[in-house]
PyMOL Python script that loads the backbone (N, CA, C, O; Angstrom):
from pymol import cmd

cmd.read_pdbstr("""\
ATOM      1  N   UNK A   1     -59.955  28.822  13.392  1.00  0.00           N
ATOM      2  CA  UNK A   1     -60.559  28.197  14.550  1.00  0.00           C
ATOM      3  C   UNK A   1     -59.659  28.434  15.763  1.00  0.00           C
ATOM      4  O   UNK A   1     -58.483  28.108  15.600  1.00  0.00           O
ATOM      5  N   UNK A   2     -59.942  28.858  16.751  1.00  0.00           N
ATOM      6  CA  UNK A   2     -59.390  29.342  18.218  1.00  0.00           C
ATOM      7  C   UNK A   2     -58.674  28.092  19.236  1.00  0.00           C
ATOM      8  O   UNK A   2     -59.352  27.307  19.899  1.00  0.00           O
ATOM      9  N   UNK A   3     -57.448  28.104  19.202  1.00  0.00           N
ATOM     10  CA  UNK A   3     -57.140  27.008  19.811  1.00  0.00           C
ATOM     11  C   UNK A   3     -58.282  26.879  20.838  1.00  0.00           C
ATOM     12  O   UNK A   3     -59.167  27.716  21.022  1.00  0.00           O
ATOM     13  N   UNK A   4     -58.068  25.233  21.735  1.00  0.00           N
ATOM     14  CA  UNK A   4     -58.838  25.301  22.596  1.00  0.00           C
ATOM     15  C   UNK A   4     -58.113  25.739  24.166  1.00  0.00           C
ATOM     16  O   UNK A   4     -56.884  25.752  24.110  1.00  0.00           O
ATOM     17  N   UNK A   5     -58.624  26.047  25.359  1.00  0.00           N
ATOM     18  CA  UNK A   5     -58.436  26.428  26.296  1.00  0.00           C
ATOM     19  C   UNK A   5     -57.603  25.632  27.033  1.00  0.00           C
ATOM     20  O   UNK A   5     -58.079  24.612  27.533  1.00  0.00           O
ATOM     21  N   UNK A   6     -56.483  25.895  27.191  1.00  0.00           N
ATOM     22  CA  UNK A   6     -55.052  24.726  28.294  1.00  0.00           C
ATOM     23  C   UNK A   6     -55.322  25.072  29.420  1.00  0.00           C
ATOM     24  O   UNK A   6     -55.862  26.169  29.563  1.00  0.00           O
ATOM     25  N   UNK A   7     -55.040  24.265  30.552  1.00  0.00           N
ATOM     26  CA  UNK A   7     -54.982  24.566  32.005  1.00  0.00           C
ATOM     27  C   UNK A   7     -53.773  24.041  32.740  1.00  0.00           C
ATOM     28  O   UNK A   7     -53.741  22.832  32.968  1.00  0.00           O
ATOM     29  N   UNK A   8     -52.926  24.690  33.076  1.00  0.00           N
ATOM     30  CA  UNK A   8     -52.018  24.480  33.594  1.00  0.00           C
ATOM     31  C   UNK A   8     -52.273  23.327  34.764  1.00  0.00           C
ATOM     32  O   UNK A   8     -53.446  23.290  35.135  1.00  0.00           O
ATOM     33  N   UNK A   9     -51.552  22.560  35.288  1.00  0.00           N
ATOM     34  CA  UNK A   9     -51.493  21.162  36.346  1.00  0.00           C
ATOM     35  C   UNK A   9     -50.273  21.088  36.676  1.00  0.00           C
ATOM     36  O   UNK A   9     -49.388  21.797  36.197  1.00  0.00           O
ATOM     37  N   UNK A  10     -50.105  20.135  37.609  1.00  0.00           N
ATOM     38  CA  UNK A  10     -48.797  19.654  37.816  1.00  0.00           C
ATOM     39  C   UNK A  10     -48.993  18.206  38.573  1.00  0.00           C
ATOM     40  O   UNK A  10     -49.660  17.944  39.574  1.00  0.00           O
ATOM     41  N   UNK A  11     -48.118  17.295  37.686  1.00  0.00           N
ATOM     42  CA  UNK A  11     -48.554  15.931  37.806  1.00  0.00           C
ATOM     43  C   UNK A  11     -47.474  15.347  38.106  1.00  0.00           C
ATOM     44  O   UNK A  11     -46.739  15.316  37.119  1.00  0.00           O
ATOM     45  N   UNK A  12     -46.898  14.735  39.243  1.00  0.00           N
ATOM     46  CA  UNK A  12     -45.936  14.018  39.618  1.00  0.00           C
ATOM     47  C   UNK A  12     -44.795  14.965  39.886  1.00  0.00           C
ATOM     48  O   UNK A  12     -43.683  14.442  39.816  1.00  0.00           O
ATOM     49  N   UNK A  13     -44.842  16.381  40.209  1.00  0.00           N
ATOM     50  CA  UNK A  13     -43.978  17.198  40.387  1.00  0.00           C
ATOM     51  C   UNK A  13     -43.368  18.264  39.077  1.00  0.00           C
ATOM     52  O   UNK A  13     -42.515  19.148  39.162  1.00  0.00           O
ATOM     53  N   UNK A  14     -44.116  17.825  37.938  1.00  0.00           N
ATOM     54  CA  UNK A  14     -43.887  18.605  36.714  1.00  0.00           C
ATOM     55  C   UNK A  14     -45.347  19.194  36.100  1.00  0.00           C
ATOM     56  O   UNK A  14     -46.511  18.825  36.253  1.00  0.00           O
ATOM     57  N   UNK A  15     -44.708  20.313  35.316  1.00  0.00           N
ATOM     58  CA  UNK A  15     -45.617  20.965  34.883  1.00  0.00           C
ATOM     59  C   UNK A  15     -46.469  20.752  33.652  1.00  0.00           C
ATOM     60  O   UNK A  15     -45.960  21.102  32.587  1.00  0.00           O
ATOM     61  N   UNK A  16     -47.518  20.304  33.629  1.00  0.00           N
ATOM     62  CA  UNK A  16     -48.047  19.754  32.071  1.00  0.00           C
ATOM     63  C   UNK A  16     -49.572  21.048  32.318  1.00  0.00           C
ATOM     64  O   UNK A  16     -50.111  21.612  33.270  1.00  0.00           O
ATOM     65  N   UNK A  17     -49.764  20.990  30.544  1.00  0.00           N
ATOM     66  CA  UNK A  17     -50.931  21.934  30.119  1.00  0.00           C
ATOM     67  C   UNK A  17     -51.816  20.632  29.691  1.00  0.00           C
ATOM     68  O   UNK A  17     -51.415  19.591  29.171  1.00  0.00           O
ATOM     69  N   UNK A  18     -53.117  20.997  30.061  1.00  0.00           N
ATOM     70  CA  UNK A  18     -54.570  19.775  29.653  1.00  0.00           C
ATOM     71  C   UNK A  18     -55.193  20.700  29.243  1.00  0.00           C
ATOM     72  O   UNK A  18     -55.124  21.846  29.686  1.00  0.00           O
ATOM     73  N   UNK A  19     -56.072  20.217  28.097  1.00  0.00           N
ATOM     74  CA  UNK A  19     -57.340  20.617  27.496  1.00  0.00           C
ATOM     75  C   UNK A  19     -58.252  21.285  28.726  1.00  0.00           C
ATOM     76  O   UNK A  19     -58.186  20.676  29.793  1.00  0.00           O
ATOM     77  N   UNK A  20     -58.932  22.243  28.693  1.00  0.00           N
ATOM     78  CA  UNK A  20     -60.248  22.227  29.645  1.00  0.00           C
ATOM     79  C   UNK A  20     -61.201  21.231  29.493  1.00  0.00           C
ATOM     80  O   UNK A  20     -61.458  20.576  28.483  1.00  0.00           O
ATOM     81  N   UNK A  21     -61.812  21.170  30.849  1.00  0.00           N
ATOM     82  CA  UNK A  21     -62.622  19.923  31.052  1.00  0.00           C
ATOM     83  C   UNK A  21     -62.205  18.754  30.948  1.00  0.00           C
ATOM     84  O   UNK A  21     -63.044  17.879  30.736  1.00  0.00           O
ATOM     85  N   UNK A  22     -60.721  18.373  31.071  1.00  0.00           N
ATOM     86  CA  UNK A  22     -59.899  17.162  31.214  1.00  0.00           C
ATOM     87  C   UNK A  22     -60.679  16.607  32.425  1.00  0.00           C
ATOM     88  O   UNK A  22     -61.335  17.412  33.087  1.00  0.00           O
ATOM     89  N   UNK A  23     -60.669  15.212  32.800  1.00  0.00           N
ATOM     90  CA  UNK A  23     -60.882  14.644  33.638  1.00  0.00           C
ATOM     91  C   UNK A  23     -59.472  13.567  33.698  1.00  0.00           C
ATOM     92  O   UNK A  23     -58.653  13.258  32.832  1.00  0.00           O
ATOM     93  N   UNK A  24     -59.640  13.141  35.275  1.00  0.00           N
ATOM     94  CA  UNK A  24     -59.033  11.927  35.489  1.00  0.00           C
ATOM     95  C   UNK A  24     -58.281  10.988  34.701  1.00  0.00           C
ATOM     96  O   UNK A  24     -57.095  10.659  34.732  1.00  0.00           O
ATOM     97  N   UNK A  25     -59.352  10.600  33.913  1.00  0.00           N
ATOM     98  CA  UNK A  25     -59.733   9.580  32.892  1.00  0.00           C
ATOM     99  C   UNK A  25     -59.248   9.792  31.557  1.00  0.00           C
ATOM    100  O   UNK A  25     -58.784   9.004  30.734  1.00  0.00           O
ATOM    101  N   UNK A  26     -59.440  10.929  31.526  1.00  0.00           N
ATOM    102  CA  UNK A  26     -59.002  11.646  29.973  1.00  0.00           C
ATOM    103  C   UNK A  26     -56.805  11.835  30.308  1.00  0.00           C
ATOM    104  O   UNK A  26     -55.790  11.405  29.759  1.00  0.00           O
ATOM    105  N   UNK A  27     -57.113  12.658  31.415  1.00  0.00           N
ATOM    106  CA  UNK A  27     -54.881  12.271  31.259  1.00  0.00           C
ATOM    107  C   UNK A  27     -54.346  11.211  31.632  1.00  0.00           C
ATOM    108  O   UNK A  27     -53.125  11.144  31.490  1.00  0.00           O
ATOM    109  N   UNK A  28     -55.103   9.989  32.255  1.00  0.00           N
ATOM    110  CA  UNK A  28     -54.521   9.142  32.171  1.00  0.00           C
ATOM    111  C   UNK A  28     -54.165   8.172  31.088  1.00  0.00           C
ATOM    112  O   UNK A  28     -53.198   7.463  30.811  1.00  0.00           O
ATOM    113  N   UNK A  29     -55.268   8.416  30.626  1.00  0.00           N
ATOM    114  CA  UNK A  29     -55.191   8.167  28.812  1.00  0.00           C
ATOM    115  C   UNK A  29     -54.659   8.882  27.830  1.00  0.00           C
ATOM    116  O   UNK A  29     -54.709   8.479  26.668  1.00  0.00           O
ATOM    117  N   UNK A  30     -54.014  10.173  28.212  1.00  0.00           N
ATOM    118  CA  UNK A  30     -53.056  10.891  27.417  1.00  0.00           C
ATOM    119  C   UNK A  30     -51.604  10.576  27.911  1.00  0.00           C
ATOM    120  O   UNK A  30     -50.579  10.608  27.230  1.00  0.00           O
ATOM    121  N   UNK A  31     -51.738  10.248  29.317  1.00  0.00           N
ATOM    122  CA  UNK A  31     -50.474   9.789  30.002  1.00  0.00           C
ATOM    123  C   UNK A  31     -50.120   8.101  29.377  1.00  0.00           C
ATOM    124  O   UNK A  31     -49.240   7.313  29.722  1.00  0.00           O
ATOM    125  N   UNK A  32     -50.784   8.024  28.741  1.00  0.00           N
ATOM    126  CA  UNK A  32     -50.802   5.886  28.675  1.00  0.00           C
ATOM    127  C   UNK A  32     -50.682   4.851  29.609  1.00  0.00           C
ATOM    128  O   UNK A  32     -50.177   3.732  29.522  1.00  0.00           O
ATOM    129  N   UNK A  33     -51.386   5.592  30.747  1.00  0.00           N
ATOM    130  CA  UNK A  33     -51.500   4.485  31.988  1.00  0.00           C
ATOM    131  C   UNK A  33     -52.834   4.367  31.765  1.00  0.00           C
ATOM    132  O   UNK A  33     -53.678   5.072  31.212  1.00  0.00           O
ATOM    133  N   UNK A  34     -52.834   2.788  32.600  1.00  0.00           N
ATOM    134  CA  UNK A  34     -54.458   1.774  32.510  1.00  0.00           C
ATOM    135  C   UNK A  34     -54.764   2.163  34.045  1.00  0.00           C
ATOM    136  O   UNK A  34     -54.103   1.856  35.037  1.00  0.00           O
ATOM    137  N   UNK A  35     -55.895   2.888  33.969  1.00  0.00           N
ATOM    138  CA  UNK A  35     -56.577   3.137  35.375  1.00  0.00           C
ATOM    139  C   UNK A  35     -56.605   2.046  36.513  1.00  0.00           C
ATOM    140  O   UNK A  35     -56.711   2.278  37.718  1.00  0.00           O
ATOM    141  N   UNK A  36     -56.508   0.999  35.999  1.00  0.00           N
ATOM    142  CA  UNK A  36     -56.724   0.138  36.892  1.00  0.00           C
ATOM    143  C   UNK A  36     -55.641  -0.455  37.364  1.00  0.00           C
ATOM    144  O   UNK A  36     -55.797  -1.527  37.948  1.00  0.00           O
ATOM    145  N   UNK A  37     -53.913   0.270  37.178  1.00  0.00           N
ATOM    146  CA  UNK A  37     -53.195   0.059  37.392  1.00  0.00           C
ATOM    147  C   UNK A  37     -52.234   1.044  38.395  1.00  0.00           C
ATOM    148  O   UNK A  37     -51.071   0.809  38.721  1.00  0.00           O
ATOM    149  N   UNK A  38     -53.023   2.161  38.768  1.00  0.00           N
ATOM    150  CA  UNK A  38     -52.602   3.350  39.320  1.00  0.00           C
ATOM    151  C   UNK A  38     -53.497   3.749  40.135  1.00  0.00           C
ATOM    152  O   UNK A  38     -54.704   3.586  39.956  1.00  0.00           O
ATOM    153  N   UNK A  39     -52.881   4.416  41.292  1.00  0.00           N
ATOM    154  CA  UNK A  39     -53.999   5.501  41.781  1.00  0.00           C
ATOM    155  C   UNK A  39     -53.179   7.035  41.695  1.00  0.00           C
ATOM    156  O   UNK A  39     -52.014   7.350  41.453  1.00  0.00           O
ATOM    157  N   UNK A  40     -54.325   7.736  41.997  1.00  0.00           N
ATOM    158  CA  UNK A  40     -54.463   8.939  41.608  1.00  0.00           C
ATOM    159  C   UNK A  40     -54.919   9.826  42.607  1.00  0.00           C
ATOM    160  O   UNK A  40     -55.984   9.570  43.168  1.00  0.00           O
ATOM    161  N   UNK A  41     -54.062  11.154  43.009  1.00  0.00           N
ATOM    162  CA  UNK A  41     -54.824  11.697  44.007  1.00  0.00           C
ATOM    163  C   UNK A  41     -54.487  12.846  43.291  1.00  0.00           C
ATOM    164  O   UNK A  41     -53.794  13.015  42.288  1.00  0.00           O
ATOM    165  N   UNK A  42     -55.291  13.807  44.207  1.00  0.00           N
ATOM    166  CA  UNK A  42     -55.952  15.163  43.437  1.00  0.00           C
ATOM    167  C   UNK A  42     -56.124  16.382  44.528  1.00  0.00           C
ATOM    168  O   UNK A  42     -57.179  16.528  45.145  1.00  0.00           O
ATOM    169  N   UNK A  43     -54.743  17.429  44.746  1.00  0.00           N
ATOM    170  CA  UNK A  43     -54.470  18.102  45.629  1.00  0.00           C
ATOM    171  C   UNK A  43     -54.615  17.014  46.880  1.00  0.00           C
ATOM    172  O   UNK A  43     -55.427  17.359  47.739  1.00  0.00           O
ATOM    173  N   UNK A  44     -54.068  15.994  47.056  1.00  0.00           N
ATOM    174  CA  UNK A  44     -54.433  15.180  48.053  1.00  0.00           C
ATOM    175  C   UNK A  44     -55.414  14.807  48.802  1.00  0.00           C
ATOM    176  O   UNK A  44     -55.345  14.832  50.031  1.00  0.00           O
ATOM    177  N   UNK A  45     -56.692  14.323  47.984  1.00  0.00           N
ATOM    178  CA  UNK A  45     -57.450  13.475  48.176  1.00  0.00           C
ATOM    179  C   UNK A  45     -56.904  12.677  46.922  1.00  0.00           C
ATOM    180  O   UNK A  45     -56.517  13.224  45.889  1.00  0.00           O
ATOM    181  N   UNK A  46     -56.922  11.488  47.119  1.00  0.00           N
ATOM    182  CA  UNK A  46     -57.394  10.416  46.848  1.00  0.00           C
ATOM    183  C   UNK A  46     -58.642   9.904  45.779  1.00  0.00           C
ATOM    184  O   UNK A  46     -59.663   9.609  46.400  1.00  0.00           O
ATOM    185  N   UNK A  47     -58.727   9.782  44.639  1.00  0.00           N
ATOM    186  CA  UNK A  47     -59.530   9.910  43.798  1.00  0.00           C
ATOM    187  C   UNK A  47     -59.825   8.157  43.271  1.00  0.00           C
ATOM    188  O   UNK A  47     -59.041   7.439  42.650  1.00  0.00           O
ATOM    189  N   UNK A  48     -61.119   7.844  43.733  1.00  0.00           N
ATOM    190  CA  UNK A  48     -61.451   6.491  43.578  1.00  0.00           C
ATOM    191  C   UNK A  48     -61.349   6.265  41.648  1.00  0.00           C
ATOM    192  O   UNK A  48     -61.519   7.176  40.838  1.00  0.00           O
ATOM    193  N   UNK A  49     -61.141   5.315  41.428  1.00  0.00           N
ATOM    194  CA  UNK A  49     -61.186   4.525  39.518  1.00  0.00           C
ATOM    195  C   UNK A  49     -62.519   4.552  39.499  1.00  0.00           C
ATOM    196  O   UNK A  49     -62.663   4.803  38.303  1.00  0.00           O
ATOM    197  N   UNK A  50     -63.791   4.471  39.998  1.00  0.00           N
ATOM    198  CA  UNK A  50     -64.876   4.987  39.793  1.00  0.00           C
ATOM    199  C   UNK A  50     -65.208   6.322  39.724  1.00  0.00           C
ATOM    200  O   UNK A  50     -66.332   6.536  39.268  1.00  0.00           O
ATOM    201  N   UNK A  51     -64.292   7.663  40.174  1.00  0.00           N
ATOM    202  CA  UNK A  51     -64.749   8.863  39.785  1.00  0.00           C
ATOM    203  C   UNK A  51     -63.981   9.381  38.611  1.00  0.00           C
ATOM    204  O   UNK A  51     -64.350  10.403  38.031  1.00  0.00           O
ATOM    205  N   UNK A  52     -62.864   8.668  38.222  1.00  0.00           N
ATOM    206  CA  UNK A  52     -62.177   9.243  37.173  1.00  0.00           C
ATOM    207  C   UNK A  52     -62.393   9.753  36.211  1.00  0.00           C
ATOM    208  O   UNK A  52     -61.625  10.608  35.770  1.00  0.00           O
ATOM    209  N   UNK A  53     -63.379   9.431  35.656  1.00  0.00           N
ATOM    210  CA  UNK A  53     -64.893   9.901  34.300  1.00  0.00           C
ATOM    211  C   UNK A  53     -64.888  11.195  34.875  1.00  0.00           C
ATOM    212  O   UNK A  53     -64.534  12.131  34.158  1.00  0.00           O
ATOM    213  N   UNK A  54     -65.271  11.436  36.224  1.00  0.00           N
ATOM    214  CA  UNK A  54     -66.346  12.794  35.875  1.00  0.00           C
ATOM    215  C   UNK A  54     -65.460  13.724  37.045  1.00  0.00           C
ATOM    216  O   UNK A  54     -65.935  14.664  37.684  1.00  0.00           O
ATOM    217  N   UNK A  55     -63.993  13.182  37.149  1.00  0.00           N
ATOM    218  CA  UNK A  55     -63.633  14.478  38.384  1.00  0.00           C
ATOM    219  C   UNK A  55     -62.890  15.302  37.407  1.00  0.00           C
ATOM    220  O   UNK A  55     -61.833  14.974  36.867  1.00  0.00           O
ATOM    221  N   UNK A  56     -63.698  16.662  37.192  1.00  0.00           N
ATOM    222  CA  UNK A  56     -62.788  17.350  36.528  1.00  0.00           C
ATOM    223  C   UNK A  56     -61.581  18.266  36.869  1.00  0.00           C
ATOM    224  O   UNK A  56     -61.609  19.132  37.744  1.00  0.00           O
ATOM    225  N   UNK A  57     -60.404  17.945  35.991  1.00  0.00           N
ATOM    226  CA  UNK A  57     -58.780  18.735  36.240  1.00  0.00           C
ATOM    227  C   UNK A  57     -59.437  20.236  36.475  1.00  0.00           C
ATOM    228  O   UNK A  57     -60.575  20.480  36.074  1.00  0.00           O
ATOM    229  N   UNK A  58     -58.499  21.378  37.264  1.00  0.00           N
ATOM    230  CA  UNK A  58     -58.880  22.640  36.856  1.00  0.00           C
ATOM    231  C   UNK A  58     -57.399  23.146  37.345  1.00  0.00           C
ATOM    232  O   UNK A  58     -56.746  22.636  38.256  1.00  0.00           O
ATOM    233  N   UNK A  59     -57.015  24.276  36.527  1.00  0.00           N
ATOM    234  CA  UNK A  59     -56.214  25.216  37.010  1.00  0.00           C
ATOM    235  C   UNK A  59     -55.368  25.117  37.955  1.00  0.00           C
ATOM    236  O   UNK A  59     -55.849  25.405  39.051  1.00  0.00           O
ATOM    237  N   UNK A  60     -54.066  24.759  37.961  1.00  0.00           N
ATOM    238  CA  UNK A  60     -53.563  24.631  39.396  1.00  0.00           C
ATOM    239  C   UNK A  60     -53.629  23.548  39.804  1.00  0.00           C
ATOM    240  O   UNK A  60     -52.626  23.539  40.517  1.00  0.00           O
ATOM    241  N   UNK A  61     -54.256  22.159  39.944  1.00  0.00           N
ATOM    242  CA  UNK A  61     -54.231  21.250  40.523  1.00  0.00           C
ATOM    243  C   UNK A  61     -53.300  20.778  40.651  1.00  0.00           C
ATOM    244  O   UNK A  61     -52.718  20.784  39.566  1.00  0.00           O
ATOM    245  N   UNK A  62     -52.461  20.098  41.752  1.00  0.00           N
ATOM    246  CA  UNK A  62     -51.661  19.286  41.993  1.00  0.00           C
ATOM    247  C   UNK A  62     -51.937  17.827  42.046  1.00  0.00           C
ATOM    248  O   UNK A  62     -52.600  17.460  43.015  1.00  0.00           O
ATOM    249  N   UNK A  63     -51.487  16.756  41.035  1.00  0.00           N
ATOM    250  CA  UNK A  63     -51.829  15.308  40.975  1.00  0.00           C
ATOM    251  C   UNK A  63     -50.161  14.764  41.445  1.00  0.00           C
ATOM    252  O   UNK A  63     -49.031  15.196  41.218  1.00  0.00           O
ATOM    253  N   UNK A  64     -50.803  13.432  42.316  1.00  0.00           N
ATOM    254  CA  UNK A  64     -50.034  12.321  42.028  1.00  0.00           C
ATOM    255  C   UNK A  64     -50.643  10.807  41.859  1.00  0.00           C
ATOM    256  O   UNK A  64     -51.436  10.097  42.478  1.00  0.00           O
ATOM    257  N   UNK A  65     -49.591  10.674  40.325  1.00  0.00           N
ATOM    258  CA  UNK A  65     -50.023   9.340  40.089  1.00  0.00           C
ATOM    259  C   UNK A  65     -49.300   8.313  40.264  1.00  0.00           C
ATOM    260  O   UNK A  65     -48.180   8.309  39.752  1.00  0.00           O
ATOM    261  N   UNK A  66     -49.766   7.136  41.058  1.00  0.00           N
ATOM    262  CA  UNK A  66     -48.720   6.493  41.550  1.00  0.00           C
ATOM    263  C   UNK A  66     -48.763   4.765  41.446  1.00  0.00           C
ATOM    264  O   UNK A  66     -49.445   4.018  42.148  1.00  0.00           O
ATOM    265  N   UNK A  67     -47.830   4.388  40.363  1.00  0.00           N
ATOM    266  CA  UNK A  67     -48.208   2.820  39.285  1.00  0.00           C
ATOM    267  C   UNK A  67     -47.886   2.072  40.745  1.00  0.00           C
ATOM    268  O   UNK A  67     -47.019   2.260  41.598  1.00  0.00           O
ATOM    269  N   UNK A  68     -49.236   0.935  40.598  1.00  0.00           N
ATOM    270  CA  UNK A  68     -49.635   0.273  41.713  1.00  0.00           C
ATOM    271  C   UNK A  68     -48.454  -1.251  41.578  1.00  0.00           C
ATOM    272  O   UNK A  68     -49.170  -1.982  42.262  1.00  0.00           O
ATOM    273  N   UNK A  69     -47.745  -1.789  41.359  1.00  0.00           N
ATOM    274  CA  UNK A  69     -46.718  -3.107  41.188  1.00  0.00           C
ATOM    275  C   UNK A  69     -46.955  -3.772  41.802  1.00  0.00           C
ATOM    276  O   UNK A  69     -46.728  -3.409  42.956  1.00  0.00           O
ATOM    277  N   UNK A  70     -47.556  -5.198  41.683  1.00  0.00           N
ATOM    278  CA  UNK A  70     -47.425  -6.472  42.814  1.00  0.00           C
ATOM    279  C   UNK A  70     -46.208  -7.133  42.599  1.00  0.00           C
ATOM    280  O   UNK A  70     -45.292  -6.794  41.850  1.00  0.00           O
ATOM    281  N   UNK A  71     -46.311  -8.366  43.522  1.00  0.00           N
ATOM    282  CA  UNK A  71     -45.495  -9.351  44.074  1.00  0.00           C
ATOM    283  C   UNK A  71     -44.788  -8.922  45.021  1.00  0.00           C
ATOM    284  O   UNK A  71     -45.065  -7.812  45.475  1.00  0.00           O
ATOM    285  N   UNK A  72     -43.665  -9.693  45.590  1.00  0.00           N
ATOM    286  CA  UNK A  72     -42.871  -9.110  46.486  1.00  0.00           C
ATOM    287  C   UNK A  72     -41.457  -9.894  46.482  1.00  0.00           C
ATOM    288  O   UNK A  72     -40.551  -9.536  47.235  1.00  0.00           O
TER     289      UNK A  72
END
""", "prot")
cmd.dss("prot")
cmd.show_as("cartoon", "prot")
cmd.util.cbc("prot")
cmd.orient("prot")
């Protein structure tokens, strides 16, 4: 059986390989962060916790994910 297809990224300034057709949603859940605790931008936009499902990773993308902390 043929491995499946990697796509190179770079997430927080390092280089990681994702499955094709990774989404949002899918490395943040390989990353073990809770979506609702981070945001996420994507070649710099800004990627709402409602598109995370369906924005798909490709080739090259540059992410930053960035853990949201309250209090003060």
């Amino acid at each position: 059986m043929p491995e499946p297809e990697r796509l190179q990224i770079v997430v927080n300034g390092q280089p990681r390989a994702v499955a094709a057709g990774s989404t949002v949603a899918s490395l943040l859940q390989e990353l073990e962060m809770t979506a609702r605790h981070v945001a996420v931008e994507v070649n710099l936009e800004l990627i709402p916790r409602a598109r995370h499902a369906e924005h798909l990773l490709s080739a090259g993308d540059q992410l930053e994910v960035v853990t949201l902390v309250g209090g003060g």
